[in-house]
C-alpha positions in Angstrom: 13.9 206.5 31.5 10.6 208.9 31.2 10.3 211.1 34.3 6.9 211.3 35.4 5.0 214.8 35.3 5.3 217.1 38.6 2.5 219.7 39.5 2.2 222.8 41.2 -0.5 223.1 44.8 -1.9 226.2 45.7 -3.9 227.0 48.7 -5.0 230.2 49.6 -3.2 231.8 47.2 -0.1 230.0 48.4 1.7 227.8 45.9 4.0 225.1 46.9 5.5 221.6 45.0 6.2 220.5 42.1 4.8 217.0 43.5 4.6 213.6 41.1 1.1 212.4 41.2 2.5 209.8 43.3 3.6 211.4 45.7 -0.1 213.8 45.8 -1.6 210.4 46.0 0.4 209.3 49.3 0.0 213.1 50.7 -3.7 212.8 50.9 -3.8 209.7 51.7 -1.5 210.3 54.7 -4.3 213.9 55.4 -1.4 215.8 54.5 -3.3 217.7 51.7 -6.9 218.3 51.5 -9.3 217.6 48.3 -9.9 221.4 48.4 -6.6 222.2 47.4 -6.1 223.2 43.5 -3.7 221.8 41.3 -2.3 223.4 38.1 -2.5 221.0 34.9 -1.8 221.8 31.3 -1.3 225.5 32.9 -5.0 225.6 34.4 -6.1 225.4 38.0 -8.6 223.4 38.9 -9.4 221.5 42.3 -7.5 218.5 43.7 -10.8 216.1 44.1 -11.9 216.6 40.2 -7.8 215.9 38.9 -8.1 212.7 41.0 -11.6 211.4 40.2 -10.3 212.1 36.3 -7.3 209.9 36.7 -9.3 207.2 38.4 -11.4 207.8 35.8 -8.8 207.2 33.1 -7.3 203.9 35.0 -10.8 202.3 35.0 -10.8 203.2 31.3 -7.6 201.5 30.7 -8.6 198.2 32.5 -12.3 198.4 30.7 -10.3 198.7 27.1 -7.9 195.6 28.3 -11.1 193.1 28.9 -12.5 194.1 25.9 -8.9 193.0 24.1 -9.7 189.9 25.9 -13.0 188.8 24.6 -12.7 189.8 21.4 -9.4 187.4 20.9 -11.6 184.5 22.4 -14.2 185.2 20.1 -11.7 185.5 17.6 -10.7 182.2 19.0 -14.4 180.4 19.6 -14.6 181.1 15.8 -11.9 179.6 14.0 -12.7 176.6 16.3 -16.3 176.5 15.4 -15.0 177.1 11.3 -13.1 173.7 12.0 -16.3 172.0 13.2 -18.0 172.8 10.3 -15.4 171.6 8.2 -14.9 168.1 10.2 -18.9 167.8 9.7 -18.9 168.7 6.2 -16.0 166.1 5.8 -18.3 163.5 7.5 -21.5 164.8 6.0 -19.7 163.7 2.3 -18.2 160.5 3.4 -21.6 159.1 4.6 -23.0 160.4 1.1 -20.5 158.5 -0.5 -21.2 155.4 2.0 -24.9 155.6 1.2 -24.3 155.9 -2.5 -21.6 153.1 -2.8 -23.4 149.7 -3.8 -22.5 147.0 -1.2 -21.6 143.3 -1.7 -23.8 140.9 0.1 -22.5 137.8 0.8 -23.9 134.1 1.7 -22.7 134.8 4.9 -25.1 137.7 5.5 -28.1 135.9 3.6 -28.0 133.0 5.9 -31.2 132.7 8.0 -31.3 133.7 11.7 -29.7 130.6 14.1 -29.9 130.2 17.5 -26.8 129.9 19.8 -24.7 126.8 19.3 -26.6 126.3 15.8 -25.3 126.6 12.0 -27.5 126.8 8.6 -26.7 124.3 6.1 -25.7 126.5 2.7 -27.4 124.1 0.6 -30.6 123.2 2.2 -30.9 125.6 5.1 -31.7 123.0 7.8 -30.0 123.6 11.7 -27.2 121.9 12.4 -24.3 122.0 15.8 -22.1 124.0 15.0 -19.6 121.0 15.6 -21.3 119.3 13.1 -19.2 118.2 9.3 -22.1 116.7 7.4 -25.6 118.1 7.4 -28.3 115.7 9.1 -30.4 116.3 6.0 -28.8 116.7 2.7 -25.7 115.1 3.8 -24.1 118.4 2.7 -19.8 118.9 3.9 -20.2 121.4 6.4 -17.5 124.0 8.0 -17.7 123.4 11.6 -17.8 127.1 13.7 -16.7 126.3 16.5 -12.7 126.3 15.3 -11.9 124.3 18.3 -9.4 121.5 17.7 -10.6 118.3 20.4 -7.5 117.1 22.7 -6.6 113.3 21.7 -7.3 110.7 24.1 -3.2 110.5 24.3 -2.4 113.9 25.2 -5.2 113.8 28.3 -3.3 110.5 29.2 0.3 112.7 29.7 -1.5 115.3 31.3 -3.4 113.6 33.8 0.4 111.7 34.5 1.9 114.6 35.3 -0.8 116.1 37.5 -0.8 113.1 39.7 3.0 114.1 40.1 2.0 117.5 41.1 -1.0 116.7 43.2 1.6 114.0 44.9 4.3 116.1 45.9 1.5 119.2 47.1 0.1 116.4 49.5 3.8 115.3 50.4 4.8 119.0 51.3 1.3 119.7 52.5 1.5 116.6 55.0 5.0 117.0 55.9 4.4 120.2 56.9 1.3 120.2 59.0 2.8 116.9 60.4 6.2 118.7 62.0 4.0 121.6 63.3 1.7 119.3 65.1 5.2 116.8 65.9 6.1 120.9 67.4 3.1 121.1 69.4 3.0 117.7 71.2 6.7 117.4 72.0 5.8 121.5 74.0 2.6 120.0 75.7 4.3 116.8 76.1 1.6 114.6 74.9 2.2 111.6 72.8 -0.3 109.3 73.4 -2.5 108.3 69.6 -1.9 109.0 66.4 -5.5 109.2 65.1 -5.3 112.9 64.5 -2.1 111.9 61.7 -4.7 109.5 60.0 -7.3 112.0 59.9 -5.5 114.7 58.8 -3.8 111.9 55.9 -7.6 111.0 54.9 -8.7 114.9 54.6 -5.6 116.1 52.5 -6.0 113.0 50.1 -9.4 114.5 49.0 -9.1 117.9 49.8 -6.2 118.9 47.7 -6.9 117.0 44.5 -10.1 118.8 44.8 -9.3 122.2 45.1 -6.2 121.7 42.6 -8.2 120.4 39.8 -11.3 122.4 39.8 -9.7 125.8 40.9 -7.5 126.0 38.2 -9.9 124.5 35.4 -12.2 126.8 36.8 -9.3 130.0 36.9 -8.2 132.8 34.0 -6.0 129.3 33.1 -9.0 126.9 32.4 -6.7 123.9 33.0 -4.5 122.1 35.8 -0.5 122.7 35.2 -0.4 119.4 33.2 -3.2 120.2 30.6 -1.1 124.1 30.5 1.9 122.1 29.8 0.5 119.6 27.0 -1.4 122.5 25.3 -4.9 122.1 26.9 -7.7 124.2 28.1 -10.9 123.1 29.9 -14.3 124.5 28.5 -18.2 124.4 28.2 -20.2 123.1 25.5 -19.8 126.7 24.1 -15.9 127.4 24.6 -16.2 129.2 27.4 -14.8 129.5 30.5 -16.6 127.4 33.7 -17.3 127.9 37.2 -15.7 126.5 40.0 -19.2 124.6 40.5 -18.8 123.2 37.2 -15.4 121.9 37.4 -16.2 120.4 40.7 -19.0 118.2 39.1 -16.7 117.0 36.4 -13.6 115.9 39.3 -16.1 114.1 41.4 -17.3 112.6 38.0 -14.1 111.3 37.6 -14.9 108.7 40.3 -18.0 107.4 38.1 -15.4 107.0 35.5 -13.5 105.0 37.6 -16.3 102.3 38.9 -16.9 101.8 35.4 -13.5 100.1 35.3 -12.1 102.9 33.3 -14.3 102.7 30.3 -15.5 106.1 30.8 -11.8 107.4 30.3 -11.5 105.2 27.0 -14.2 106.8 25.7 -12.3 110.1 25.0 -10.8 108.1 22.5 -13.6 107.3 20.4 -16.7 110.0 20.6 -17.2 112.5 18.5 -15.8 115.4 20.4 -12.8 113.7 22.6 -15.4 113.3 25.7 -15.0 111.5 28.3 -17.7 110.3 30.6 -17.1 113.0 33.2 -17.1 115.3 30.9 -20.1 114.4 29.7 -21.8 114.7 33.2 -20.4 118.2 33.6 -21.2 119.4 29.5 -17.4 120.4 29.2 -14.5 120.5 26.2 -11.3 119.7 26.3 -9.5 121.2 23.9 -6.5 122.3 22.2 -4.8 125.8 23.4 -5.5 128.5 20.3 
C-alpha cells in the first residue's frame, strides 16, 4: 500500500511535523494551524493558504475531467444510435421504392363499384343486390351471398325453444319456491294467515317476468342467444349480423305473443321464407342463425 506524502510546518522560523495532508486538513479545520503558516513541498516553502487552494484546485480539476469522460461516451453513444436510425430509414426508404415500383394486381374485387351497407354488385351487370341475395334481380346472374351466415332450420328453433321452456320452468319453480317459503317465514313470525292473494300475485308476476328477462337478456348479452339456442348451435342477430339491444330483443319476445294469436302460423313460417324468419322476427328485423 502507497503511503501518502508528509510535510514539514514552519512558523516563525520554528519547524514542526511531518503531517499527511490529511491530517493539515483536520488541523486547520479544528484552528489548530493558521493559513499563515508555510509548508515545505518539493523542498520549497511556500504559505499554507496557496498549498490548499492548489489542491482544491486540483480536486475540482479531477471531477471537471470525469464529466467530460461522461458526455463524450453519451455522445459517443447518441451517435451510434442515431447511425442505426439512419440505417432503419434507409432500409424503409428502399422497401417503399421497391413497393412503388412493383406493378400491382387489380382484381374484380377492387373494380367493383362503390355499394352501400347491406348491398352487393352484380359481376356481370353491375345492378345492387342484398347481400343475401343468390340470383341477381336483373340479369338473373348466380350470385355469392356476403353475408356467410348459415340460417337456423325451422327444426333446430323447434329443440331449442323445448328446451328453454324447461329452463324457464324450473327458474320459475325455484324462483316461486323460494320467495313462497320466505314469505310462508314471515307470516308464521307475525302470525298472520288470513288470504292468499299475495301467492297469486306473486304466481302472475314471475310467469311474465322471468321469461322476459331470460329471453331478451341473454339474446341481447356477449352470448346473443338463450341456453337452448347456445346448446343447438344458435345465435340471435340483426338484419346485419350484429349483436342487438336489450330493447330489441324485448320487441321480438313480446312478438312472440302475435305469433301465437295467429294460431301458430307465424312460427311455421321459419320454415318456409327466405331467410328462416319467423313472424316475430320479422317485427324486431332479427337473424337467427347458425353459430360460426
Amino acid at each position: 500500500m502507497q503511503n501518502s506524502p508528509q510535510f514539514i510546518l514552519r512558523w516563525k522560523g520554528q519547524q514542526f511535523g511531518p503531517f499527511t495532508q490529511e491530517v493539515i486538513e483536520g488541523k486547520v479545520r479544528d484552528h489548530e494551524l493558521s493559513l499563515a503558516h508555510e509548508i515545505q513541498v518539493d523542498g520549497k516553502w511556500r504559505s499554507l493558504r496557496s498549498f490548499l487552494n492548489l489542491e482544491a484546485r486540483s480536486q475540482e480539476q479531477e471531477r471537471q475531467k470525469i464529466r467530460l469522460k461522461r458526455m463524450q461516451d453519451d455522445l459517443t453513444l447518441k451517435e451510434g444510435t442515431l447511425q442505426d436510425l439512419q440505417t432503419q430509414l434507409e432500409k424503409t426508404k428502399d422497401e417503399l421504392d421497391e413497393v412503388r415500383t412493383t406493378p400491382q394486381q387489380v382484381t374484380q374485387q377492387d373494380m367493383r363499384p362503390f355499394m352501400p351497407p347491406g348491398m352487393q354488385a352484380c359481376p356481370k351487370c353491375g345492378m345492387g343486390n342484398r347481400i343475401d341475395a343468390r340470383f341477381c334481380s336483373v340479369c338473373m346472374e348466380r350470385l355469392t351471398p356476403l353475408n356467410h351466415y348459415e340460417y337456423a332450420g325451422f327444426w333446430a328453433r323447434f329443440c331449442a325453444m323445448f328446451l328453454d321452456g324447461i329452463i324457464v320452468v324450473c327458474l320459475e319453480t325455484g324462483s316461486g319456491f323460494l320467495i313462497g317459503f320466505i314469505l310462508g317465514f314471515i307470516r308464521g313470525a307475525t302470525r298472520t294467515y288470513q288470504g292468499y292473494e299475495e301467492y297469486i300475485i306473486l304466481g302472475v308476476i314471475l310467469s311474465w317476468l322471468i321469461p322476459w328477462l331470460y329471453s331478451a337478456g341473454m339474446e341481447s348479452s356477449l352470448r346473443q342467444g338463450t341456453l337452448g339456442k347456445r346448446a343447438m348451435g344458435m345465435i340471435v342477430t340483426d338484419l346485419k349480423g350484429n349483436q342487438i339491444s336489450f330493447g330489441k330483443a324485448t320487441g321480438r319476445y313480446f312478438g312472440k305473443f302475435v305469433s301465437v294469436f295467429t294460431l301458430g302460423i307465424g312460427y311455421l313460417m321459419a320454415a318456409f321464407t327466405e331467410r328462416k324468419q319467423a313472424l316475430h322476427d320479422m317485427m324486431a328485423g332479427c337473424l337467427v342463425v347458425k353459430r360460426s
